[in-house]
N, C-alpha and C positions, 0 to 999 in steps of 0.2 A: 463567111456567110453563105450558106445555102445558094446556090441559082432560082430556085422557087419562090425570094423572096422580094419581095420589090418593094422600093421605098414609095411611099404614098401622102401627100399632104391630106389633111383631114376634110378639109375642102371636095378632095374628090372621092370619099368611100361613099361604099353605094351598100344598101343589105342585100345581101349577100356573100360579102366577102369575109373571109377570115383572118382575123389579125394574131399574129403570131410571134411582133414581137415592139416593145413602145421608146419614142424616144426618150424614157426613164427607166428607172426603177417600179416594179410591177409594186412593189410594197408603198409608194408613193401615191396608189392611184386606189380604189374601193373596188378593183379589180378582185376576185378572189382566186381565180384559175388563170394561168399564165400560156392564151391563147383562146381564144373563143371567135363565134361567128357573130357574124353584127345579124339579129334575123329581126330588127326593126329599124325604123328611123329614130326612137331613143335611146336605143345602142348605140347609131352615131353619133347623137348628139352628145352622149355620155362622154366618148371617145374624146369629142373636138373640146367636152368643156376641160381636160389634161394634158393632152397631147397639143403638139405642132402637126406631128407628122409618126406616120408607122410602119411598120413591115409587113405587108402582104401578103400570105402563102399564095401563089397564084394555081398553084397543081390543085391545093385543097381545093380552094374556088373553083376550078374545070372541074371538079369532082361531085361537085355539091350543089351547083349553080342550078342546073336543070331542075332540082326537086324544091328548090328553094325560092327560084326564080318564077317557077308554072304558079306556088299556090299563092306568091305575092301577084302574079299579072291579074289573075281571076277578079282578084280583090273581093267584099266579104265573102261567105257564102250565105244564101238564103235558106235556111231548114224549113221541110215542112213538118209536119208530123206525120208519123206513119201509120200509127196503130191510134185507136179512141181508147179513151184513160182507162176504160171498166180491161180491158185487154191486158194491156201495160202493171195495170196494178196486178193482176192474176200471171204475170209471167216474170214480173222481176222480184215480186216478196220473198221468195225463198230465199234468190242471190242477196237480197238486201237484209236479211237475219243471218244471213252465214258471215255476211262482209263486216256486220259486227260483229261476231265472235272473232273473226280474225283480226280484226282491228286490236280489239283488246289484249286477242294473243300474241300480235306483233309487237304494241306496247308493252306486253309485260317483259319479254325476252329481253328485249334493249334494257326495262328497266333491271334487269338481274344482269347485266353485262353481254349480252347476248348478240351476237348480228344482225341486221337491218334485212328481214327475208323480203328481199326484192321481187322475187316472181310473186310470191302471194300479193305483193304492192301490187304489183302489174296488174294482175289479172280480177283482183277486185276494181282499179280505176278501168279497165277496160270495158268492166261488166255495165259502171256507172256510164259509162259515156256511147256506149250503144243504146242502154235506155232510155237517157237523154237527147241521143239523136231521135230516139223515133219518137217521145213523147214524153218532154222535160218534166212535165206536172207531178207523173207519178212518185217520181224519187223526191221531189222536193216537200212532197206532201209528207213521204215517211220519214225524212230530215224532220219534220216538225216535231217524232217523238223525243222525249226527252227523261232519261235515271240520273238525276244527281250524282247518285254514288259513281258512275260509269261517265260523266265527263267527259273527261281530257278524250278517251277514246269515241264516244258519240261526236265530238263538236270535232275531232279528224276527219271522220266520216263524211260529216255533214258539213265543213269547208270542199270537201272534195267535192259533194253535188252540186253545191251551190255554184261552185267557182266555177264547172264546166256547165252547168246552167247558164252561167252568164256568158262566159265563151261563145257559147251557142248562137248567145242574142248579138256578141260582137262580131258575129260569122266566123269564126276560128275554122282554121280547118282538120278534120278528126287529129293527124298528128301532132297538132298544137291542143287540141284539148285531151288529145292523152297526156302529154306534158304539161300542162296547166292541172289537169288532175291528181295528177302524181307530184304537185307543187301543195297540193290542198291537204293530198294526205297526210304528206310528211312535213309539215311546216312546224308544227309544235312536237315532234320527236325531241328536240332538247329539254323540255320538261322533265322527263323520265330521268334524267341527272340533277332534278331540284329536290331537296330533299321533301320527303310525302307530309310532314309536319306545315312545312312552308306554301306545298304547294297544297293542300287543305282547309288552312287553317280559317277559321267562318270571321275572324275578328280583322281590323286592319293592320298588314303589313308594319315592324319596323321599316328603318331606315335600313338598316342591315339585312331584315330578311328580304326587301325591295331590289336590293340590288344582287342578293341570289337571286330570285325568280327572271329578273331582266337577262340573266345570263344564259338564262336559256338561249336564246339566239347564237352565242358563242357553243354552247354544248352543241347546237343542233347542227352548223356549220360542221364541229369537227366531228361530231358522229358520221357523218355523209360523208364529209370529205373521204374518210377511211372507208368506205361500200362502193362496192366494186360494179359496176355499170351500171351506175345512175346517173340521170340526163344533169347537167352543171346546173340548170336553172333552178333545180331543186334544191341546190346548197345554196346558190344567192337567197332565194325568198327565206329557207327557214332562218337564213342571217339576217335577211332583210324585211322584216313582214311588220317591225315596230318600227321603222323608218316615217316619218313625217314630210309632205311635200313643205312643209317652212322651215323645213331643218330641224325641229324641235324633237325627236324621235331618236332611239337610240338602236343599237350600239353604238352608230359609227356615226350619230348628227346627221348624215346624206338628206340631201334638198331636190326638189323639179327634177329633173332629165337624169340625176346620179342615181336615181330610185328605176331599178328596172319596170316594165309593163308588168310582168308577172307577178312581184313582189306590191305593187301599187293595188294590182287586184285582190289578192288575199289579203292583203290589209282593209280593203275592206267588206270583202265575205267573212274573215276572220274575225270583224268586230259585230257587225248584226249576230251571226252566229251567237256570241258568247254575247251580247245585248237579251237574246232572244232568250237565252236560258236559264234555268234555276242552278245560282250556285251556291254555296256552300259562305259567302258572306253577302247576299242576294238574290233579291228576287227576281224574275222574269219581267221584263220590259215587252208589251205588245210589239207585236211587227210597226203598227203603224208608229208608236213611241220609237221606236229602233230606228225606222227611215226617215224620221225625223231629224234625229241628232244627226247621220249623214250628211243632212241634207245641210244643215247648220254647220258641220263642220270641213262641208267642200271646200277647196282651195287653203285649208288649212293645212287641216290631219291627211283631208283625202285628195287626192287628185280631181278638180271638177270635173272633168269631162266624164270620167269614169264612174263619179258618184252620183250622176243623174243618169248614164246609161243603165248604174245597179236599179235603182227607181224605177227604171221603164221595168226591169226584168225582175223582179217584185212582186212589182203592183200593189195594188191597194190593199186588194187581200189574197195574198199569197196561197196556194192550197194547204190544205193542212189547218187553215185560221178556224177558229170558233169567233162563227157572228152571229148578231142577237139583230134580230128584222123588226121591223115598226111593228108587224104585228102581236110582239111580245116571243114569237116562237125561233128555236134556237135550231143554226145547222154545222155544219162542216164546209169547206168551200175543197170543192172536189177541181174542181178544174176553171185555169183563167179562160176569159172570153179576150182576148187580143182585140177585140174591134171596140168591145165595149165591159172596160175593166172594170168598171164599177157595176158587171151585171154579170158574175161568175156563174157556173154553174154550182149547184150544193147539195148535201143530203141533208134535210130535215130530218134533224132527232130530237128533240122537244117539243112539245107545246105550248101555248102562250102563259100555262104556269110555271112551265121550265119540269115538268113532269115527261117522261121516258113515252112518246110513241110507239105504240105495237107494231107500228111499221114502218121503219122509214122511208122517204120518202126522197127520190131523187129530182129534183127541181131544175131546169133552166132560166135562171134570173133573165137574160135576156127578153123572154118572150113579154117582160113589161115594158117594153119598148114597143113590140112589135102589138101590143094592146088587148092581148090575150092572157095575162096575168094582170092580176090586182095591184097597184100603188104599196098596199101594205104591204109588200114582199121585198119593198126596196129594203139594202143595209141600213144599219141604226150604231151600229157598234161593232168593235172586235174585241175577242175574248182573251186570256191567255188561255193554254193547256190547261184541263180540268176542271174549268169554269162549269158549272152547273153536276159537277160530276160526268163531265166527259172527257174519256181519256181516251188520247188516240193512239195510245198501245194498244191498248183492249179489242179496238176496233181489228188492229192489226193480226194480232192475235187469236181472234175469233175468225180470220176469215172473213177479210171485209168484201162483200159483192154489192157493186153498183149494178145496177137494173136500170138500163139504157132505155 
């Protein structure tokens, strides 16, 4: 044995340390990489629910400890936002219409046998998680458009904003929400190995074709596994991302603490997402329908803790939403108000016949509080995409300016 390695009861690991070798067999454990760092407390806890005891690399640890060690002492971080949304929107839509075509192009290559291009991974999650740092709203609002035909690659995309949206609100620190983002992208890349028949088809699954499509998590695993510097936590989640905290989830059945953090979390950005959208054997579920089942199905499917912090990071009406106001006239909800969620700011684009304004009109729901707006301005409803003939591609598209 190495001098580097020390034996260690499970009792005393702390995060930060690297475990590098178990008193079993590594194929006995949901282990999938044979050495990893513990970089939370449900990494040990994962550890102590198979283990007695492990081997320690203690050099790695001297190594690693410092950068590991700083951004656990801090504990969360508080984001503020940097830039106002009309900014944000005007400086990230380019990157956000290119990030899809790459998207689609990265999927399509895998799906012709092709290699997993990791820098273009990189540098579209990087692009998402700088303009998430300065001003979350913008990306989650363009998340909300939605092409049936383009799927699989839009709900990649848009697990990637979401999930470092919510990062955000858990205070992650950038280097975890680049890795958390880079777990959102490629979490459904096993797909591309489902055949297009099954994974299409608008009627319901056999039993047969059920257990292809579940195998994606197996495809996606070994696709990763074989790409060459990419962070490990992205092959646990695309393994692990239909895992259930009651066990009831598959591949591998994993339960509570054997379910990684990062894998718990795109399970459930990965389920609104695909709640939220038009597929191909359904229809689109409202946001508010979508955070509901969550909400119902915490401590079950989802992990509680995490399925009401997604709720706060949400909210009621997420940007992006079409809501219909008591006074009959319809908007866009442009940006949340954090102090007072249920009073977003929005662009009015209807009238109270649901007829097209010649102008819209940018609104602060807020100011009915503050008793300078009308009562009738309160929310009444949410819409899905396209409701009155509004599409928030179009908007996109055309060049959307908010007038502050």
């Amino acid at each position: 044995m190495a001098s580097s390695l020390q034996k260690m009861y499970v009792s005393d690991l702390r995060v930060g340390m690297y475990v590098a070798k178990l008193d079993r067999d590594w194929l006995e454990t949901p282990f999938i990489l044979q050495g990893f760092m513990l970089e939370s407390q449900e990494d040990v806890d994962i550890v102590a629910e198979y283990c007695s005891y492990v081997y320690v690399d203690t050099v790695f640890k001297a190594l690693n400890s410092t950068a590991t060690g700083t951004a656990r002492a801090k504990g969360p971080i508080q984001y503020q936002n940097t830039t106002r949304i009309d900014e944000e929107h005007r400086k990230i839509v380019g990157a956000f219409c290119q990030a899809r075509t790459l998207t689609k192009s990265l999927l399509d290559d895998i799906r012709l046998g092709g290699a997993i291009n990791t820098d273009h991974a990189k540098q579209m999650v990087s692009d998402c998680v700088q303009s998430v740092i300065r001003h979350p709203d913008a990306l989650m609002w363009m998340a909300k458009i939605r092409s049936e035909s383009e799927y699989t690659a839009e709900h990649c995309l848009n697990v990637c904003i979401l999930a470092v949206a919510f990062g955000r609100v858990l205070g992650m620190t950038e280097e975890e929400l680049h890795k958390l983002g880079m777990c959102g992208l490629l979490h459904d890349v096993g797909k591309m190995k489902v055949p297009p028949d099954i994974l299409n088809k608008p009627a319901s699954l056999t039993l047969g074709e059920m257990r292809s499509m579940m195998a994606h998590t197996i495809h996606g695993r070994n696709l990763l596994l074989s790409t060459d510097g990419i962070y490990n936590g992205v092959i646990d989640v695309a393994y692990s991302h239909h895992e259930r905290v009651d066990g009831k989830g598959y591949p591998r059945k994993l339960a509570g603490a054997s379910i990684s953090l990062f894998s718990k979390i795109i399970a459930i950005v990965d389920a609104y997402d695909a709640m939220t959208a038009d597929r191909c054997y359904q229809s689109a579920k409202t946001s508010t329908e979508a955070l509901k089942i969550i909400y119902q199905d915490r401590g079950s499917h989802f992990d509680e803790r995490l399925a009401l912090k997604f709720l706060q990071t949400v909210g009621l009406y997420p940007p992006g939403s079409i809501v219909e106001l008591h006074s009959g006239q319809v908007a866009i909800v442009v940006e949340t108000n954090h102090k007072l969620r249920h009073l977003p700011k929005v662009l009015l684009v209807r009238d109270a016949n649901k007829k097209p304004l010649e102008k819209e009109l940018f609104m602060d729901l807020s100011q009915i509080e503050e008793g300078t707006l009308a009562q009738e301005y309160l929310i009444k409803q949410v819409w899905k995409d396209r409701s009155f003939g509004i599409s928030l591609r179009k908007y996109i598209e055309q060049g959307l300016v908010l007038n502050r």
